[in-house]
N, C-alpha and C positions, 0 to 999 in steps of 0.2 A: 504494500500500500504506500503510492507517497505520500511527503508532506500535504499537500492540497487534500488529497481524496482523506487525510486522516483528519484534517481541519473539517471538509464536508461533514464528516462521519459524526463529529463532535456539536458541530452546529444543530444537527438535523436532530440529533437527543436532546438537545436542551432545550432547542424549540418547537420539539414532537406536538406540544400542549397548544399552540398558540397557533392560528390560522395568518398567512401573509396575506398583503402584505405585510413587512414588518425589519424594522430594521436594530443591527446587533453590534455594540464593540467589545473586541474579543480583549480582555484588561491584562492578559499576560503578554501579546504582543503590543499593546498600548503602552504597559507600562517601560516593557525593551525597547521600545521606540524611543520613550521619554530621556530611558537612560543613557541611552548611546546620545543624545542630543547635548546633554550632561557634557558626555566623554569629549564632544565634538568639540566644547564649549570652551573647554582646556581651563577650567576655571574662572569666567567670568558670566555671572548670571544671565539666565536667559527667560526671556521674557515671553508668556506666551500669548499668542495673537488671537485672539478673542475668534474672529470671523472663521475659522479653521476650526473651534472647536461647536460654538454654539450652543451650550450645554453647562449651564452652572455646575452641574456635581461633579462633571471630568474635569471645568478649569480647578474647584478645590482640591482636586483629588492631586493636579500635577502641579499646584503652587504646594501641596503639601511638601512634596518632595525638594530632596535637597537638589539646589542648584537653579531652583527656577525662583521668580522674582518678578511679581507685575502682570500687568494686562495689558497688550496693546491692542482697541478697540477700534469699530470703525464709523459708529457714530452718536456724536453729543448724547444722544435721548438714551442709548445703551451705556455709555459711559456713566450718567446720574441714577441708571438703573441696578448699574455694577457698582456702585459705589454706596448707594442703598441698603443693598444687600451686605455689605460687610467687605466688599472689596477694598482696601487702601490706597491702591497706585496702580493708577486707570491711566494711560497717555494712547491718546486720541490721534491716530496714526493718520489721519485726514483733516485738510479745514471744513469748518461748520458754517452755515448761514441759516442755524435754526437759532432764533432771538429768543423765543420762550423759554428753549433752555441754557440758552446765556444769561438771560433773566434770572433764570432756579438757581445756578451755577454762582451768580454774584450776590445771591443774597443767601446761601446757606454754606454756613463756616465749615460744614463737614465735607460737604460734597467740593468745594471750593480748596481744602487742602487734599482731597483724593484723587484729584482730576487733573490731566494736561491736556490744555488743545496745539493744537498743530495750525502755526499760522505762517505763511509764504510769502504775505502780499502785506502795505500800509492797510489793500482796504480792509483785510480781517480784526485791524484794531479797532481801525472807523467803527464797522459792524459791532463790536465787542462792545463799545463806551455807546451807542446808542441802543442797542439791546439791554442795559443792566438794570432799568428801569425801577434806579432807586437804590440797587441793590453795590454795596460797599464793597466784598468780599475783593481781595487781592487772585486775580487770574492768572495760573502757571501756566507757561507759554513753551512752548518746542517751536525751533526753526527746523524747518525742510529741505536740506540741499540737493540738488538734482543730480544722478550717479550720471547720468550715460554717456557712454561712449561717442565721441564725437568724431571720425574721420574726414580727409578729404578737406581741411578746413572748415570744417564743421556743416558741409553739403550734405555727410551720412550719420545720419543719428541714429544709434543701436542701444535701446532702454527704456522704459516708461515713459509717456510725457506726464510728468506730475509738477512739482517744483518750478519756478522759475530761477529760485537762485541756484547762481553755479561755481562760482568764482570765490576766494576768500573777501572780498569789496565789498561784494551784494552781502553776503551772509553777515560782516560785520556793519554795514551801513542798518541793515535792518535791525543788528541788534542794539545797533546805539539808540534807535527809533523808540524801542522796548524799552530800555534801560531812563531814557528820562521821561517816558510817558507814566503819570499815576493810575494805579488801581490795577497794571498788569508786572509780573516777574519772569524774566528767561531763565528757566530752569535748565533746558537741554535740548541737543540737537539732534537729529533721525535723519539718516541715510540709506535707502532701501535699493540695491542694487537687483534689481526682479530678472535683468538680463543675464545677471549669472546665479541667483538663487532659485529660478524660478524655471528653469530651461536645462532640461536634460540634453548630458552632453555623450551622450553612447543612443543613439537614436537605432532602434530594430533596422535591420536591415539596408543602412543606410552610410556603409564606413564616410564618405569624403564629406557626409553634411557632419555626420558627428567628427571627425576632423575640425571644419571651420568652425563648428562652433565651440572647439577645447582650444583655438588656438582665440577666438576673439574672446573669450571670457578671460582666458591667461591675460591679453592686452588690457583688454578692461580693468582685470584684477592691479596691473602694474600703473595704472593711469590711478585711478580711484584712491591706492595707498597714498601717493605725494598726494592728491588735490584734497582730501579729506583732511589729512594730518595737517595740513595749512591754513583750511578755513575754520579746524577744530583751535589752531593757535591764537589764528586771529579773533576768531569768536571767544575766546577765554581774554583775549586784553581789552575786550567791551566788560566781558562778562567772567571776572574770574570763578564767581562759586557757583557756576556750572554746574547740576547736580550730576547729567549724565549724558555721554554720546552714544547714540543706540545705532546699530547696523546690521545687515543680515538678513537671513533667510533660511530657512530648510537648506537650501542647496548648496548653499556657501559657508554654515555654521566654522566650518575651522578654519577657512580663511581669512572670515571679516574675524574673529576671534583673534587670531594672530596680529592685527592692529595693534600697535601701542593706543594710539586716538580713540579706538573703540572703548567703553566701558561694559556695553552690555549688547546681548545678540536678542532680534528676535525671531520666533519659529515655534510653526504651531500646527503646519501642513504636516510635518514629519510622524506626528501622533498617531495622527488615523492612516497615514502613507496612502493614497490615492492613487490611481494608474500612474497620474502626469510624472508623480516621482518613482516612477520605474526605473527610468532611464537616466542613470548618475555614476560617473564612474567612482564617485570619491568614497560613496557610502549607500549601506542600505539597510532596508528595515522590513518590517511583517505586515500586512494588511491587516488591521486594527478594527476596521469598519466597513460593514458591509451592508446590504439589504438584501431581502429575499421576496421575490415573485411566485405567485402558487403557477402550477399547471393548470389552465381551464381549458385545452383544448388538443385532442391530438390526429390534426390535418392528413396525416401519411405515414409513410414509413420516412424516418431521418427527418422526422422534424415535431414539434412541439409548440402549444402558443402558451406566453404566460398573460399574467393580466398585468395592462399599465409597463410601465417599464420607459417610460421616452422621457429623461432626468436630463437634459444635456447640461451642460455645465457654462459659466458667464466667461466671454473669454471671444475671440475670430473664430468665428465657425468653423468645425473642420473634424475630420472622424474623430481627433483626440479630444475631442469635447465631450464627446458622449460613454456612459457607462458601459462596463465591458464582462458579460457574463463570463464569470470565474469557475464555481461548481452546479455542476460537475463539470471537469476540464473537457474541452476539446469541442462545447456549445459555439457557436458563430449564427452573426443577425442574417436576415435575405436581406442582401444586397436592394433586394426592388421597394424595400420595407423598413427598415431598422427598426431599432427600439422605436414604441409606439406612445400615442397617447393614452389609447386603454388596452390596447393589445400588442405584444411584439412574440412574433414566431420566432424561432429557434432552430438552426441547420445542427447537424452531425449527427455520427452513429449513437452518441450517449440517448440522445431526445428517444429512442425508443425502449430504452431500460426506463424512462419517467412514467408515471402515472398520473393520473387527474388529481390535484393535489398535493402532490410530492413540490419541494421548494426548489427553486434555482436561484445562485446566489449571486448576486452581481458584486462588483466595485465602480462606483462615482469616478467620476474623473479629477474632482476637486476634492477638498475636503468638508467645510464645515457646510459647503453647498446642499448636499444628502439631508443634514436636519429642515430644509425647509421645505421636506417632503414628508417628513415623519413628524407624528406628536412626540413619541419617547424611544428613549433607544434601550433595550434587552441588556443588560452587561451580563457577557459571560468567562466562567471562570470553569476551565477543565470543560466537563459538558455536561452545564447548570447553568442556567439561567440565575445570577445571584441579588439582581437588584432590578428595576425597571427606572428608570430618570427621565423629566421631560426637557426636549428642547427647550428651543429661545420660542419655539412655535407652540409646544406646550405648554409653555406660560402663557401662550396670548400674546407674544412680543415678537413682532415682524417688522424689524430695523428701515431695513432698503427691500 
C-alpha cells in the first residue's frame, strides 16, 4: 500500500460516519508542516498569514507552538475581529479604505495596541485622520516596499504590482511623513517577494521553464538582499525603534530568513500545503487539507460523477487554478468538463472500484481558499475524527 492509498484508507475510517461533502485537516501533517517552517525559519519568528488558514482554532493551535509569533491579516474588519477575540498582534498585510473601522480602531485602546495597518501612499493617512471620527487612539503603521524584479531598465517587471514604494527615498520620505504627523506611529516595514515565494521552481514536466525560473528568483533573491537592507537602514534613521521588518513567504522561508534586515518571516500557505506548492525544489511538506466529494453517479465503465466539485482558486486562470483529485490516485477531470459547478465526472481505471457514495478526495489549489466553501473542517488525528472547528464562514464572517 503507499503512502496516498494509506492516507485514503485512514480518511475514509474516520469519516465513515459523516456524509460529503465535507472537508478535513489531517493535524499530524499540519503540525510537520508547521515544524519544518520553524526549521526553515532558522530562528527568527514566523508569522502566520491569517488568509491561508481561515480558521480561528488552527491559527491558536500554530501561535501555540514554538516559533510562531503574530497574525498577518488581510483585512481591517478581520483584523478588529482577530483582535477581539484575544488575538494580540494582528499586522494588516494590505491598505484599508474601510473608515468604520478606522473609526473602531481609533477609539478602542485595545484593539488600537493589537492592530497594524499597512499604509503605501500620503492618501492612506489622509483617509486615517478623517475616518477616526472623534476617536484619539495612537495608529501603528507598517510601510510596504515593493520586491520586484525590475529588468531591461525597468521595461520588464517580474512581481506583484502592490506597493508603490521602491527605492530607500520613497520608503524614508514616507516615513518622515508618519513620524511628524499626530495620532499615527511607524512601527514596521513588510516586504512580500510572491515572485519567489509564491512560484514553484521545478515545474512537472517542464525542465527549461523551471530553469528560468530558479535562475530569475536566484536574480531577484541577489537584487532584493542590497535594496531591502538599505531602505531597512534608511527607514531606521527616520525611525529608529522600529519594532519589526517582516519578509517572506512559504517558498522563500530560508532565504528571506537568512537576511540580517529581516526580523521576522511570514507563511501560512505551507500549513495546509496546496497543489500550487508542489512544485519547490528547496522544500516540502504533507497535504494537511483536503475535501471530499460523494459519488452520485456512475456514467460507464472508467468513469464516475461526484457532486459539486468546480472550487477554482483566485489567481490568472489556468488549469493550476483548479483542485486536483488526489484519492484514490490515478482519478483525472474530462477534459470536455472539468470540475463542475454541481457535478464533475471523473476518468481512470480507479472510478470503477467506486460506488454511489464512496468519497473522492481532492486538494484546493490554494490554501485558506477551500474554507470559503466549507462551514467547519473535521480534524483528524491517526483515523479519528478528533474535533470538528468552524471556519471564518462558520462564524458568519466572509472578509473579501
Amino acid at each position: 500500500m503507499t503512502p496516498r492509498a494509506a492516507d485514503r484508507t485512514r480518511y475514509d475510517r474516520a469519516t465513515a460516519h459523516l456524509d460529503a461533502p465535507l472537508a478535513v485537516v489531517d493535524l499530524e501533517a499540519f503540525d510537520a508542516n508547521a515544524a519544518d517552517l520553524v526549521r526553515r525559519a532558522g530562528g527568527k519568528p514566523v508569522r502566520v498569514a491569517s488568509k491561508s488558514v481561515r480558521c480561528r482554532a488552527l491559527l491558536e493551535r500554530v501561535l501555540a507552538m514554538d516559533g510562531f509569533a503574530g497574525i498577518m491579516s488581510y483585512t481591517l474588519a478581520e483584523s478588529l475581529w482577530l483582535a477581539r477575540a484575544g488575538f494580540d498582534d494582528v499586522l494588516l498585510a494590505y491598505p484599508s479604505a474601510d473608515r468604520a473601522a478606522f473609526a473602531e480602531l481609533a477609539g478602542d485602546a485595545k484593539l488600537a495596541a493589537a492592530v497594524t495597518v499597512m499604509v503605501d501612499d500620503p492618501a492612506h493617512l489622509e483617509l486615517i485622520d478623517r475616518a477616526r471620527d472623534g476617536g484619539t487612539e495612537e495608529i501603528r503603521i507598517c510601510l510596504e516596499l515593493d520586491t520586484a524584479l525590475h529588468l531591461l531598465g525597468g521595461r520588464v517587471r517580474i512581481g506583484a504590482r502592490r506597493s508603490p514604494l521602491r527605492d530607500p527615498a520613497q520608503l524614508a520620505g514616507l516615513a518622515r511623513e508618519i513620524v511628524r504627523r499626530p495620532g499615527v506611529r511607524l512601527v514596521g516595514l513588510m516586504a512580500y517577494e510572491g515572485h519567489v515565494a509564491g512560484v514553484g521552481d521545478a515545474v512537472s514536466g517542464s525542465p527549461l521553464r523551471s530553469r528560468a525560473i530558479r535562475l530569475m528568483q536566484a536574480a531577484a533573491r541577489r537584487e532584493l538582499v542590497q535594496r531591502r537592507a538599505a531602505v531597512v537602514r534608511a527607514v531606521r534613521d527616520v525611525a529608529p525603534d522600529l519594532e519589526f521588518v517582516n519578509g517572506g513567504g512559504t517558498g522563500s522561508v530560508q532565504h528571506t530568513a537568512a537576511e540580517d534586515a529581516v526580523t521576522e518571516i511570514a507563511a501560512g500557505s505551507g500549513l495546509y500545503l496546496p497543489r500550487l506548492f508542489d512544485n519547490y525544489t528547496s522544500f516540502s511538506g504533507r497535504p494537511a487539507a483536503l475535501f471530499a466529494q460523494p459519488v452520485v453517479r456512475r456514467p460507464g465503465v472508467g468513469v464516475v460523477t461526484v457532486l459539486g466539485g468546480g472550487y477554482p482558486a483566485s489567481g490568472a486562470a489556468g488549469r493550476d487554478r483548479l483542485p486536483v483529485p488526489y484519492l484514490p490516485e490515478g482519478l483525472r477531470y474530462d477534459p470536455a468538463e472539468g470540475p463542475g459547478e454541481v457535478q464533475t465526472p471523473l476518468l481512470g481505471a480507479p472510478a470503477d472500484d467506486l460506488l454511489i457514495g464512496d468519497k473522492v478526495w481532492f486538494r484546493h489549489a490554494k490554501a485558506g481558499e477551500l474554507c470559503e466553501r466549507f462551514d467547519e473542517l473535521r480534524l483528524i488525528e491517526g483515523d479519528r475524527v478528533v474535533a470538528s472547528v468552524p471556519t471564518y464562514r462558520g462564524e458568519g464572517r466572509t472578509f473579501l
